[in-house]
C-alpha positions as CSV (number, residue, x, y, z in Angstrom):
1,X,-217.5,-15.1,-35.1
2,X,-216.7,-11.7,-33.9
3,X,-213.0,-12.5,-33.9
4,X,-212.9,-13.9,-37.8
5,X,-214.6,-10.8,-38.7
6,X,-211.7,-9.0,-37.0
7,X,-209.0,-10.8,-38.7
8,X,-206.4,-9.5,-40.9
9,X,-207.7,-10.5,-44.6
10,X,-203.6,-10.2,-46.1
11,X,-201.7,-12.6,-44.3
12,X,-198.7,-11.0,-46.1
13,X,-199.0,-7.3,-44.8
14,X,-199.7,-9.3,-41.2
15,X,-196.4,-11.1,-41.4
16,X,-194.5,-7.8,-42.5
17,X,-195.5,-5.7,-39.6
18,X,-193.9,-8.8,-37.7
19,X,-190.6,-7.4,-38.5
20,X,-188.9,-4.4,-38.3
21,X,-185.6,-3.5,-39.8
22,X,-184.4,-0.2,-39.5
23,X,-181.1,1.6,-41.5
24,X,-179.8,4.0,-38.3
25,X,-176.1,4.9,-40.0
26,X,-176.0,3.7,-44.3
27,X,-172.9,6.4,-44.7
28,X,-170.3,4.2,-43.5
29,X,-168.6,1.6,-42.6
30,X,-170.3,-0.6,-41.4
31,X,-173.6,-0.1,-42.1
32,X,-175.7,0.0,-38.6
33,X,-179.0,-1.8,-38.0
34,X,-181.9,-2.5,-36.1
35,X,-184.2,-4.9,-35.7
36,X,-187.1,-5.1,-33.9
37,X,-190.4,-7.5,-33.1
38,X,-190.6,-10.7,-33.4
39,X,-187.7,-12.4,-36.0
40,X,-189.3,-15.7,-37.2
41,X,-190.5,-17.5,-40.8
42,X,-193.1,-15.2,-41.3
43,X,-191.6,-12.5,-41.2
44,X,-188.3,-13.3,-43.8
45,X,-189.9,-16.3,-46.4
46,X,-191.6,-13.9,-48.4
47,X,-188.2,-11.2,-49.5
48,X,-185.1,-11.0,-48.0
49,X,-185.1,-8.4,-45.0
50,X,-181.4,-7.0,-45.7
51,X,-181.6,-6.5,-49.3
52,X,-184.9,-5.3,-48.8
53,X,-183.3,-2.6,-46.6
54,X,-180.0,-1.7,-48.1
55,X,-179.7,-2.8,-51.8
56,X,-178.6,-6.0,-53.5
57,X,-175.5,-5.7,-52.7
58,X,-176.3,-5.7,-48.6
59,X,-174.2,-9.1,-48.2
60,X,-170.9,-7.6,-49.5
61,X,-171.0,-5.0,-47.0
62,X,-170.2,-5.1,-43.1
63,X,-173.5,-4.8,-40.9
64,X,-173.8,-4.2,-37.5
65,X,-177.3,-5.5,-36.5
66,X,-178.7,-4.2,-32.9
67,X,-181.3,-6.9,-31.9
68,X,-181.9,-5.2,-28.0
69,X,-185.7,-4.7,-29.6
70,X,-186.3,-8.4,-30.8
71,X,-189.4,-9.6,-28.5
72,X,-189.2,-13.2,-30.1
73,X,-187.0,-15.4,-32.0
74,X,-187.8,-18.7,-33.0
75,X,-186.0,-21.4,-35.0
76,X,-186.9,-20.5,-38.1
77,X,-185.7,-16.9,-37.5
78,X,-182.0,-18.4,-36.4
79,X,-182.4,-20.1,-39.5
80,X,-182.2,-17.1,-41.0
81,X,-179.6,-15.5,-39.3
82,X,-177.1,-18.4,-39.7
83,X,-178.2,-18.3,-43.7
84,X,-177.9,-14.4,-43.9
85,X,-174.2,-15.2,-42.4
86,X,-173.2,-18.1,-44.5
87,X,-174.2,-15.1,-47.6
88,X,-172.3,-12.5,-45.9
89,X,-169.3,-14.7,-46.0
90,X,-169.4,-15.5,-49.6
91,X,-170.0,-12.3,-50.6
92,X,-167.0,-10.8,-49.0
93,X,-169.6,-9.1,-46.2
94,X,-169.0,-9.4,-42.3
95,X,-172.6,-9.8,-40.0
96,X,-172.1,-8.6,-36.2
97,X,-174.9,-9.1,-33.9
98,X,-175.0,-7.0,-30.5
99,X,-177.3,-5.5,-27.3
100,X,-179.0,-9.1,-27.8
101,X,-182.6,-9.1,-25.7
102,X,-182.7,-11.1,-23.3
103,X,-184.8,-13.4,-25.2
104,X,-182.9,-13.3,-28.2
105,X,-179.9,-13.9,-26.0
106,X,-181.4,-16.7,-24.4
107,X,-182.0,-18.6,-27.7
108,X,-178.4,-18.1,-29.1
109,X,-177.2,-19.4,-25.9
110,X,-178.9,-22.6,-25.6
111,X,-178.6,-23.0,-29.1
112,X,-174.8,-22.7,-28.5
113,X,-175.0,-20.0,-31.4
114,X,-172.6,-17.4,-29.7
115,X,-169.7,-19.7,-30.8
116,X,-171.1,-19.6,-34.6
117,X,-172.4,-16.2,-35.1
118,X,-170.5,-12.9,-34.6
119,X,-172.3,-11.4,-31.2
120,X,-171.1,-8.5,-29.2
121,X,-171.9,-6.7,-25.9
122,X,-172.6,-3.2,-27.5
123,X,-172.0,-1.4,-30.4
124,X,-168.9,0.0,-30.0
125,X,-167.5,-3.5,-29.5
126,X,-169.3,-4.9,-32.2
127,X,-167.6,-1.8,-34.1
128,X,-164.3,-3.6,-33.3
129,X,-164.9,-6.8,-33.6
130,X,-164.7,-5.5,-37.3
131,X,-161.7,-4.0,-37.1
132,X,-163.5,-0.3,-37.4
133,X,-163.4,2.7,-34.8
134,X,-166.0,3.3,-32.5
């Protein structure tokens, strides 16, 4: 009974706190990012992380997305990914990934996601991988 007691009565603040995104460089291009905790359907079904971030127009712009803080990723959080992606492209936008954690890593790779989504060592080469200067 104790524990009930203890719990979290907004289920939405709960599943915000899950996920962190935060702006480190919005002055050029591309934009730099970070994300940090744990990246499933809690955390991105209720508004949409990036525009929530950067503005509306977050998918027409180039992102470079840090994940080395990401404790968990589950499938509905690759979902998410791949979707933000698929926007990216059709907006005219480019999504790198880089400094994967090692769980994040591991899901991507047995997912066979690294052939799909844009993922780079570091930052500097997921600079390049856009065709930008380090």
């Amino acid at each position: 009974m104790a524990i009930q007691a203890l719990a979290p009565r907004n289920s939405l603040s709960l599943r915000k706190r899950g996920m962190k995104i935060t702006v480190q460089s919005e002055n050029g291009d591309p934009v730099l990012l970070r994300i940090e905790g744990r990246v499933s359907q809690r955390d991105v079904e209720v508004n949409d992380p990036f525009v929530d971030s950067l503005d509306e127009n977050a998918y027409s712009r180039r992102l470079v997305v840090d994940l080395s803080e990401v404790a968990s990723l589950d499938s509905s959080g690759v979902n998410w990914l791949l979707v933000s992606q698929k926007r990216m492209h059709a907006h005219g936008g480019r999504l790198v990934l880089h400094s994967l954690s090692p769980i994040a890593n591991n899901v991507l790779k047995v997912l066979n996601l690294h052939a799909v989504l844009q993922v780079a060592e570091n930052q500097a080469a997921a600079i390049r991988k856009l065709g930008g200067d380090a």
